[in-house]
C-alpha positions as CSV (number, residue, x, y, z in Angstrom):
1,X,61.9,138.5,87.2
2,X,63.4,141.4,89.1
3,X,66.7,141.8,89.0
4,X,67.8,140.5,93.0
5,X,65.7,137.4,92.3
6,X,67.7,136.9,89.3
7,X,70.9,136.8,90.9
8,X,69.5,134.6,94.3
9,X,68.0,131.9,92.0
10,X,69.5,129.3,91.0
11,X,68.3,129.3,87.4
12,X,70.1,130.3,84.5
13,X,69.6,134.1,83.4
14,X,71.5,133.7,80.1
15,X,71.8,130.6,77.2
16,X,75.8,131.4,77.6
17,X,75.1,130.3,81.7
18,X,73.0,128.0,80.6
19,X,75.6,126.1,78.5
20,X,78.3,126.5,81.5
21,X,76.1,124.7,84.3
22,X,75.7,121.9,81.8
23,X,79.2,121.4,80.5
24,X,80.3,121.7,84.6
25,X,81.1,118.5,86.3
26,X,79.3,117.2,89.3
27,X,82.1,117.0,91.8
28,X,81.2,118.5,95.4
29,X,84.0,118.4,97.7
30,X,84.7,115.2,99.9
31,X,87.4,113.7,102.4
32,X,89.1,110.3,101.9
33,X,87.3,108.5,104.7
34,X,90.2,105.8,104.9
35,X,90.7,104.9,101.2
36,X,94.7,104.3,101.5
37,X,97.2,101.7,102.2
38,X,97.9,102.7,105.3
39,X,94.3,102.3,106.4
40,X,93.5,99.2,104.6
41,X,96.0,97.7,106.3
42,X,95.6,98.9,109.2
43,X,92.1,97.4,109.6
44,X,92.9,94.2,107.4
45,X,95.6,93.6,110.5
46,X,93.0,94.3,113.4
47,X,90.3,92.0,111.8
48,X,92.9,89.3,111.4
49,X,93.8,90.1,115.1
50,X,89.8,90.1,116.0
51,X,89.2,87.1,114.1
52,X,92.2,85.4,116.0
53,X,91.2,86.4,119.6
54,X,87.8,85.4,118.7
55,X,88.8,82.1,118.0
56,X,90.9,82.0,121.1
57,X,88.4,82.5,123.3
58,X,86.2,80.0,121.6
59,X,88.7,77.6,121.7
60,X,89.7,79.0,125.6
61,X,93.2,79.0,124.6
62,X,94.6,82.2,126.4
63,X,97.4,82.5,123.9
64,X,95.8,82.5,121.3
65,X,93.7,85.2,122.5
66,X,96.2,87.4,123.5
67,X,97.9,87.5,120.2
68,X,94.5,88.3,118.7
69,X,94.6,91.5,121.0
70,X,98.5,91.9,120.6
71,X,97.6,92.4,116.2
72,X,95.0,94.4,117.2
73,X,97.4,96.9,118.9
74,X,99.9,96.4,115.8
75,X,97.4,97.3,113.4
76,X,96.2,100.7,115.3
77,X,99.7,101.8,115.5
78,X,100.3,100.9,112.1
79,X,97.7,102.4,110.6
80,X,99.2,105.9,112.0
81,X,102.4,105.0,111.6
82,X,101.7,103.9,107.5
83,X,99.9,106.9,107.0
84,X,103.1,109.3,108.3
85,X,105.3,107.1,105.8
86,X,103.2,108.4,102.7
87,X,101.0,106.1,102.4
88,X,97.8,107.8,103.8
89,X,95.0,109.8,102.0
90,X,96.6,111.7,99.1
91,X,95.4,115.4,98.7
92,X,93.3,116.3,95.8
């Protein structure tokens, strides 16, 4: 193996390497994607709020309805608002 192919592949040159790659953890780098408090419940507020409007329009009671679409506005700002208190993604 010639020496440039040895340092562009991705196989071990030495047992000492070897032993390293082994011993090294699998971790590649990743975002939260929403795992907090603040976005749990921001979503757990605008499914209750979904869930509510949903029945009120089954039910065709316009109140109802409208305070489904009122908690769905609550949780949005929330969620925002939660995350800006601390209780957002935390940094790795």
């Amino acid at each position: 193996m010639t020496e440039l192919a040895a340092k562009t592949s991705h196989e071990p040159t030495s047992i000492a390497e070897a032993e390293e790659i082994q011993e090294a953890p699998l971790q590649e780098p990743h975002e939260s994607h929403g795992h907090s408090v603040a976005a749990w419940t921001g979503v757990l507020i605008m499914l209750v709020g979904f869930t509510v409007g949903t029945l009120g329009i089954w039910f065709d009671q316009n109140i109802v309805t409208w305070v489904g679409v009122v908690a769905i506005v609550v949780g949005a700002i929330a969620w925002p608002a939660l995350a800006r208190l601390g209780f957002g993604p935390k940094a790795h």
